[in-house]
C-alpha positions as semicolon CSV with decimal commas, in nm:
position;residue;x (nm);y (nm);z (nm)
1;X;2,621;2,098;0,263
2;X;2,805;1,782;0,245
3;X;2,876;1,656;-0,112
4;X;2,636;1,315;-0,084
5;X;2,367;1,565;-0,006
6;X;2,352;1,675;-0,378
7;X;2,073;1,517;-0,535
8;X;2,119;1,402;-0,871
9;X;1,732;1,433;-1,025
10;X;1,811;1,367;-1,363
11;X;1,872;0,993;-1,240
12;X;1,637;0,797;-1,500
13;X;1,776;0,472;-1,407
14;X;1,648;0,501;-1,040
15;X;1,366;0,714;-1,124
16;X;1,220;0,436;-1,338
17;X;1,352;0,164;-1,249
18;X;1,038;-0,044;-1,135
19;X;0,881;0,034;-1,517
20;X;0,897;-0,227;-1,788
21;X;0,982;-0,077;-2,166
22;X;0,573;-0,138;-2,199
23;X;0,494;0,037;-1,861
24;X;0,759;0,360;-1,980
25;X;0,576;0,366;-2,265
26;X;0,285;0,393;-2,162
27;X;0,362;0,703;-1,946
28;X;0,499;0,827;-2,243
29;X;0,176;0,841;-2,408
30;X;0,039;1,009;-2,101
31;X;0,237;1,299;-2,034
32;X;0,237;1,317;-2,409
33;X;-0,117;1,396;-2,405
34;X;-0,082;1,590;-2,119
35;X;0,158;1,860;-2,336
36;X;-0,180;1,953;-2,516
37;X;-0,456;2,144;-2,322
38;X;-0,687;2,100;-2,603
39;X;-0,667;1,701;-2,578
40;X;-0,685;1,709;-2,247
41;X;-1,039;1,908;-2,221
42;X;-1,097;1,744;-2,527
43;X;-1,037;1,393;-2,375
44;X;-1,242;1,446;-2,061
45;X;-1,565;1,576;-2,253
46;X;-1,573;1,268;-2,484
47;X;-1,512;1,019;-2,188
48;X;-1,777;1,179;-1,975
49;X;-2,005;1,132;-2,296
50;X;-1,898;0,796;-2,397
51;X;-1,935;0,629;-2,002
52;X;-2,313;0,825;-2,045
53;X;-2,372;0,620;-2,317
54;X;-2,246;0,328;-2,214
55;X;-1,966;0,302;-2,478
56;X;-1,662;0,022;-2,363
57;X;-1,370;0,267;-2,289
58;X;-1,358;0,193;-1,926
59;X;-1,084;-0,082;-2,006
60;X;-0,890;0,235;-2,188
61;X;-0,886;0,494;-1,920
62;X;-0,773;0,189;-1,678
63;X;-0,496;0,099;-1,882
64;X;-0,367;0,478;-1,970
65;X;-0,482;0,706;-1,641
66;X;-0,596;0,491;-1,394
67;X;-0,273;0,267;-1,419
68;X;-0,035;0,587;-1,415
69;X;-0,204;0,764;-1,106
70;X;-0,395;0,536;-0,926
71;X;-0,303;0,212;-0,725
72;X;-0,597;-0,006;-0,766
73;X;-0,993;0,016;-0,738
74;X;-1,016;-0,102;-0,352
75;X;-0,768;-0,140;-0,077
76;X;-0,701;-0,483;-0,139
77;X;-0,660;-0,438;-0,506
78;X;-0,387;-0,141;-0,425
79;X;-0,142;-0,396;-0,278
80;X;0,035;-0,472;-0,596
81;X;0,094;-0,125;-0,607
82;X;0,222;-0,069;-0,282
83;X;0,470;-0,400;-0,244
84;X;0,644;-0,239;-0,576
85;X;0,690;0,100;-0,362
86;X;0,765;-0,097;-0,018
87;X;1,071;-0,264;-0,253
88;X;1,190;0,038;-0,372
89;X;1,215;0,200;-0,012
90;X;0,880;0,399;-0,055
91;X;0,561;0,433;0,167
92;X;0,210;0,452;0,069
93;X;-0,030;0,701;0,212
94;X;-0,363;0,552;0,079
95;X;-0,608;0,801;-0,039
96;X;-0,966;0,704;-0,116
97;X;-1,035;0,948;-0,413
98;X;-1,421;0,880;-0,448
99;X;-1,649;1,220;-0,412
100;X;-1,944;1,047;-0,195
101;X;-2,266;1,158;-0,167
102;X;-2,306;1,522;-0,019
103;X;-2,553;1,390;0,247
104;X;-2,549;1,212;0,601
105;X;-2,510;0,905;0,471
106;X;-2,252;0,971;0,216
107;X;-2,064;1,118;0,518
108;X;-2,087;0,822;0,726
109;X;-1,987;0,579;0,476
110;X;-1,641;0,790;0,409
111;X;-1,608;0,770;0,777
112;X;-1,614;0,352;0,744
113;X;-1,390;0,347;0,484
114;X;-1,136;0,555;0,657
115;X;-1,174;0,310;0,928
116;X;-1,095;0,030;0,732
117;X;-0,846;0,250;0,610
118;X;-0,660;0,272;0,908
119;X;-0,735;-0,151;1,034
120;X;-0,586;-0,187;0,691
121;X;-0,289;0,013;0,803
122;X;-0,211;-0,124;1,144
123;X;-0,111;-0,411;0,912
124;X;0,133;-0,241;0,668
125;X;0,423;-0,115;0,823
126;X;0,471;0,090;0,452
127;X;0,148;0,312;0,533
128;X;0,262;0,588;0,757
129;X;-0,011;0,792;0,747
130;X;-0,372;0,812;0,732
131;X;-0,562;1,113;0,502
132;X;-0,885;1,270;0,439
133;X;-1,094;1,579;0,358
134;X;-1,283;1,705;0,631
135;X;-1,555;1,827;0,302
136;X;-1,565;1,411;0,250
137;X;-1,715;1,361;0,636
138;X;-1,968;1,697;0,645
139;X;-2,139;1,966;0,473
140;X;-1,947;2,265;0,295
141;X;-2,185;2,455;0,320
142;X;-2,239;2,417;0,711
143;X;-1,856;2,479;0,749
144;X;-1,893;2,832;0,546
145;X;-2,210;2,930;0,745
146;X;-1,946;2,875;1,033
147;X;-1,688;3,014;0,887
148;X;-1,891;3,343;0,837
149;X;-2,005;3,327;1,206
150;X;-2,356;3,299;1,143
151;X;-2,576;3,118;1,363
152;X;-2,651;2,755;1,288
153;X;-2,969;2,613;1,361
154;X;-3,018;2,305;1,626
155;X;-3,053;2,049;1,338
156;X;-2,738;2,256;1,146
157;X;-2,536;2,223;1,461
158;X;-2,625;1,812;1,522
159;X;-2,507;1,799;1,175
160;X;-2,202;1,999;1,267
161;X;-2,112;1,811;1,583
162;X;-2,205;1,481;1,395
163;X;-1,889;1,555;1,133
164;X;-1,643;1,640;1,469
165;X;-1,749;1,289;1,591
166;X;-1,654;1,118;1,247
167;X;-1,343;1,293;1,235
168;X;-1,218;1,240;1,624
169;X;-1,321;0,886;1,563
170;X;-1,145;0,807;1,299
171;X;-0,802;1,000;1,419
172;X;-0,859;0,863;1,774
173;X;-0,856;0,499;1,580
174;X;-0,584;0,586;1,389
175;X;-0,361;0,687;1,671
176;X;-0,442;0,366;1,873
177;X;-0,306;0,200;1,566
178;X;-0,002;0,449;1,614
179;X;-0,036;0,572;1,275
180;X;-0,029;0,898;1,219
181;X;-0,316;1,119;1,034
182;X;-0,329;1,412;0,786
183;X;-0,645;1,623;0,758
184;X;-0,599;1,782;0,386
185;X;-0,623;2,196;0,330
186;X;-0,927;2,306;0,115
187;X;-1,091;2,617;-0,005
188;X;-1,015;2,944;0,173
189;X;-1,388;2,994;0,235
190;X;-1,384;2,670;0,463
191;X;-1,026;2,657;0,580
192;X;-1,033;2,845;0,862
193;X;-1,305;2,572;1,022
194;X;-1,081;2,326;0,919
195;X;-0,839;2,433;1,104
196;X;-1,002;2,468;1,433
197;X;-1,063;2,113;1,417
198;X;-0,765;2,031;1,339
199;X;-0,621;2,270;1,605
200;X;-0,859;2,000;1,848
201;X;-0,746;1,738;1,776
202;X;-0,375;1,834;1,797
203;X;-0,452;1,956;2,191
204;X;-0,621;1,618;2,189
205;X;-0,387;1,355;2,053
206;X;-0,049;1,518;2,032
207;X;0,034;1,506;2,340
208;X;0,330;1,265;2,401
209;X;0,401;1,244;1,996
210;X;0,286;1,413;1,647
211;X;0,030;1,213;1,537
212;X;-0,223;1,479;1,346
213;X;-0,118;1,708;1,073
214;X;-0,271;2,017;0,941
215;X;-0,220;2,118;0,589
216;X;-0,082;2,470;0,474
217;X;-0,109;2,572;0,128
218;X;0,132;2,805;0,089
219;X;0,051;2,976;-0,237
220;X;-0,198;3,154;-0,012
221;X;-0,060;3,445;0,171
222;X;-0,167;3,423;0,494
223;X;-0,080;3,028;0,518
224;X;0,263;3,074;0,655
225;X;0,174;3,348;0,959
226;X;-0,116;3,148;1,024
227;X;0,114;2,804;1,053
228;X;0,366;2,954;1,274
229;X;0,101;3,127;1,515
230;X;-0,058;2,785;1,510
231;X;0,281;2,611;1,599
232;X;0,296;2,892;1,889
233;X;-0,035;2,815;2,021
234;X;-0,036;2,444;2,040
235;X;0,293;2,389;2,175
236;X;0,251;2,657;2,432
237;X;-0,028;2,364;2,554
238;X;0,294;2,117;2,554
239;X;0,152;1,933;2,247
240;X;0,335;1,868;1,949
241;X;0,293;2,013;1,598
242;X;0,243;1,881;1,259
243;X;0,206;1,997;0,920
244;X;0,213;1,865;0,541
245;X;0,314;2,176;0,321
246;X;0,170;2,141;-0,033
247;X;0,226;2,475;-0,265
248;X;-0,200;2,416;-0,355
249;X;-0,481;2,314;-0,599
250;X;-0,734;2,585;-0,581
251;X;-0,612;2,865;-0,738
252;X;-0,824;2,922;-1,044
253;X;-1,098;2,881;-0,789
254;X;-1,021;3,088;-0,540
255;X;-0,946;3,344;-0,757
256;X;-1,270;3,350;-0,923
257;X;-1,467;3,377;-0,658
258;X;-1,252;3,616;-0,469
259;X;-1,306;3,856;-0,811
260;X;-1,731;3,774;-0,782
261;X;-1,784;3,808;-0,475
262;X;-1,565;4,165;-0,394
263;X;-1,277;4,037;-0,157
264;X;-0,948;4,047;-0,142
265;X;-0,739;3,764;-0,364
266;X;-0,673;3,501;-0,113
267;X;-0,349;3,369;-0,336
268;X;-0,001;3,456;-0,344
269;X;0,060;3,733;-0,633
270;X;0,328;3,529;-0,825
271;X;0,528;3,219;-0,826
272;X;0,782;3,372;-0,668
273;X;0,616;3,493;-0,359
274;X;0,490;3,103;-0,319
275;X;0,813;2,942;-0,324
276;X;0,930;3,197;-0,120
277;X;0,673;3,117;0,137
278;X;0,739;2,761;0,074
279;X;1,106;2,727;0,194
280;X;1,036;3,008;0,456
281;X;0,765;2,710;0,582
282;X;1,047;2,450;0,545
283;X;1,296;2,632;0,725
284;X;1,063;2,737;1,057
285;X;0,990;2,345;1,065
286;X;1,333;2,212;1,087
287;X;1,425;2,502;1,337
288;X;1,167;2,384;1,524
289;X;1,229;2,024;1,459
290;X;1,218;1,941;1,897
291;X;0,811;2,027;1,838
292;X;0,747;1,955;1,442
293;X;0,698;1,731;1,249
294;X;0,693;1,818;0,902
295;X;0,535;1,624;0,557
296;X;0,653;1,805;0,216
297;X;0,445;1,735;0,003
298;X;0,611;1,890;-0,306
299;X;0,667;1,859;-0,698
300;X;0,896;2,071;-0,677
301;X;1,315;1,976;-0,720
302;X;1,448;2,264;-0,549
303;X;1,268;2,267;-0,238
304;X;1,308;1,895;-0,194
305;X;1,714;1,981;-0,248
306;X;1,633;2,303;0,034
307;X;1,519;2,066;0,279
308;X;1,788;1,748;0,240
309;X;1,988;2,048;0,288
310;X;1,804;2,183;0,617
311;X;1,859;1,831;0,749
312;X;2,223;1,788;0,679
313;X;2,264;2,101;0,846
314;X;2,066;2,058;1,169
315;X;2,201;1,696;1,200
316;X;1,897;1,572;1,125
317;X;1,927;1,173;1,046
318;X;1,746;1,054;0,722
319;X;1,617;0,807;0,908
320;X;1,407;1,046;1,101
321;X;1,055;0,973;1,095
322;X;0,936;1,356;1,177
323;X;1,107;1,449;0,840
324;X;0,883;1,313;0,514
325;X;0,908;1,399;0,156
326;X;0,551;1,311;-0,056
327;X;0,481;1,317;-0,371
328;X;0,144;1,170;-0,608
329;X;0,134;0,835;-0,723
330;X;0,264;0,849;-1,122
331;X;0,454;1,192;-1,078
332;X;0,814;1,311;-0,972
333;X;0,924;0,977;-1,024
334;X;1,252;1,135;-1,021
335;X;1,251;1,286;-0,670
336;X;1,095;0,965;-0,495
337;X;1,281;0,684;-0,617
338;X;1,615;0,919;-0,624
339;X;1,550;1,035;-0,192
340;X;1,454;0,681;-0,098
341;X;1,748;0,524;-0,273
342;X;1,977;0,763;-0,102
343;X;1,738;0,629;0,264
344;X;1,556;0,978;0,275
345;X;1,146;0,878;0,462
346;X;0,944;0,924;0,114
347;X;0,575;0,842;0,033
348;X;0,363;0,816;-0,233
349;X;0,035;0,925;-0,232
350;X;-0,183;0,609;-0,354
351;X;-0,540;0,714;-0,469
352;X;-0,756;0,448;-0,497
353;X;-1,108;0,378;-0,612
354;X;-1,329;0,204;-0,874
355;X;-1,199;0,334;-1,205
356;X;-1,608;0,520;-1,266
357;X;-1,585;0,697;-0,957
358;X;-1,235;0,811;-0,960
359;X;-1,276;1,008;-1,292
360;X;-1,271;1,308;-1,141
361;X;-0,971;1,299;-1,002
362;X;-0,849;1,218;-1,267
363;X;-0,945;1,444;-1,505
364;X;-0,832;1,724;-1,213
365;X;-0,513;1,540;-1,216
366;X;-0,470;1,564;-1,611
367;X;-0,610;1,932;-1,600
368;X;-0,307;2,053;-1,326
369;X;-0,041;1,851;-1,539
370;X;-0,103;2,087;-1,806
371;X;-0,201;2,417;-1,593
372;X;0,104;2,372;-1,361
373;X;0,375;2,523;-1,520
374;X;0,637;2,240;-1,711
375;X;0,474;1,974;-1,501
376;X;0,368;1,780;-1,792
377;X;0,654;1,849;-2,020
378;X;0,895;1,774;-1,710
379;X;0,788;1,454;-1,673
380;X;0,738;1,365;-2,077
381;X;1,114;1,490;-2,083
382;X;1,221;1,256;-1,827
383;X;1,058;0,925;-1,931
384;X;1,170;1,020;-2,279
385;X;1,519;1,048;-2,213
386;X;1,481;0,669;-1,985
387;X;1,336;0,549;-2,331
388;X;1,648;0,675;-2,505
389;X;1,886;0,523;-2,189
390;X;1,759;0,206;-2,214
391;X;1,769;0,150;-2,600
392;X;2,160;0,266;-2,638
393;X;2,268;0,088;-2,294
């Protein structure tokens, strides 16, 4: 490892340097809230009571929430948001964070806006990538029926083939506007349809370049022998492979229903075992770098500082677009502003979405800053000590 490759994330100054003292403090509130469990349940229950009732704190959970993790309530309104990462070296994957309505029509109008998602994009060279949830374009529970090989019915299976046409259309416009496309990783009890599709349209578009990505969580453990016999099978077709490697979000979950219904814990059985899997993931990528292409999408300091290693070993340029770190919009501040200054390819996931209808994601995103373990006091301890840097400079 060459000395420059030793990444300094304690770097306050470049972590934060697009906030104003207001905007810092501000965060600080935030991830001050976040430290306490009990405000944070506490805080979602009175919001979801007081927007029932009609009480005026949508201008609060704009200016405290909203602000810190989203970019803006449309596309348009996201641009401020995404010049101030473009300046600072950092690309936006937009992400429409609205939970539709589970029917046809719900279904169809995701699949518009990730079209205009991806017109949008052909626009922006800062939006690498397109995203979406294959549960956002078709019915879960049509993808578990098929997941448990059970028979659909004719009107099941229009349904079925119906969702495969929204996704292959939006992908297939997406890679016209050469911009490449991430299908996100779910629950275990749908995942494995997932992937088939995604498996599809890999064969389909991947052909001369990595366009479509798959998503491994790897604090399951099956996700890494499933992503390398993946990477075996599709490149034995002469296609290319892609994957975004996230850690995951489903835990509590999975792990409830896994205990109700009688099978086997899907999840890894500690920490441990997940980052283990984790760098394992980023290390068969970067081996394989002639046929991958490889998002990581990661909180997490010391894989990020694994992988800048990987490259600098394998003579991998920064530069390289198959390489990508990604992190969430408001979060890890201090690994995305710190790998971009030093020219590492870094995103942001940008969620976007009219501040009533992204609530729950945000209250998810509030309930894993205190569940994941030191998120929420990691970041509180970083914008505190910028607070402390900028008043004794």
């Amino acid at each position: 490892m060459s000395e420059n490759s030793k990444i300094n994330f304690e770097d306050t100054a470049t972590a934060f340097a697009h906030k104003s003292d207001w905007e810092l403090k501000k965060s600080h509130f935030v991830f001050s809230t976040m430290n306490y469990p009990w405000m944070v349940k506490a805080g979602t229950t009175l919001t979801t009571a007081a927007l029932k009732i009609h009480l005026p704190v949508k201008g609060i959970i704009r200016k405290t929430l909203f602000d810190q993790f989203c970019g803006g309530e449309s596309i348009e309104g996201s641009e401020p948001r995404m010049i101030q990462l473009a300046e600072r070296n950092v690309k936006t994957i937009l992400d429409y964070s609205v939970e539709g309505e589970a029917n046809e029509d719900g279904y169809d109008e995701a699949m518009e806006e990730a079209l205009r998602v991806s017109a949008y994009a052909r626009q922006h060279v800062s939006i690498p990538f397109c995203v979406i949830k294959m549960s956002g374009l078709g019915s879960v529970r049509l993808m578990e029926k098929k997941q448990k090989g059970e028979k659909l019915t004719d009107e099941e299976q229009q349904r079925y083939d119906r969702m495969k046409y929204r996704i292959d259309r939006i992908v297939g416009q997406a890679v016209e506007h050469d911009m490449k496309f991430m299908i996100d990783a779910e629950e275990s009890w749908i995942q494995d349809v997932i992937d088939e599709i995604c498996y599809e349209l890999m064969i389909k578009y991947n052909k001369e370049q990595p366009y479509v990505y798959n998503t491994y969580q790897l604090y399951r453990h099956e996700a890494y022998t499933n992503m390398v016999r993946a990477y075996e099978e599709v490149t034995a077709k002469g296609c290319y492979f892609a994957a975004k490697l996230v850690r995951g979000a489903y835990m509590e979950k999975e792990r409830e229903r896994a205990e109700e219904q009688g099978y086997p814990d899907p999840i890894q059985p500690d920490k441990a075992a997940t980052d283990r899997d984790y760098n394992r993931a980023l290390e068969f990528a970067i081996e394989h770098i002639d046929r991958f292409a490889v998002c990581a999408g990661t909180h997490n300091e010391a894989s990020c500082q694994l992988l800048v290693n990987l490259m600098d070993a394998h003579g991998i340029a920064k530069s390289d677009d198959r390489v990508y770190f990604a992190q969430l919009l408001g979060m890890s501040d201090n690994i995305s502003f710190k790998l971009a200054d030093m020219d590492y390819k870094v995103a942001k996931y940008v969620p976007y979405g009219p501040v009533e209808k992204v609530l729950p994601y945000l209250f998810r995103r509030a309930d894993e800053n205190t569940s994941i373990a030191g998120q929420s006091g990691r970041e509180f301890t970083l914008v505190k000590k910028e607070i402390k840097r900028r008043r004794t400079k």
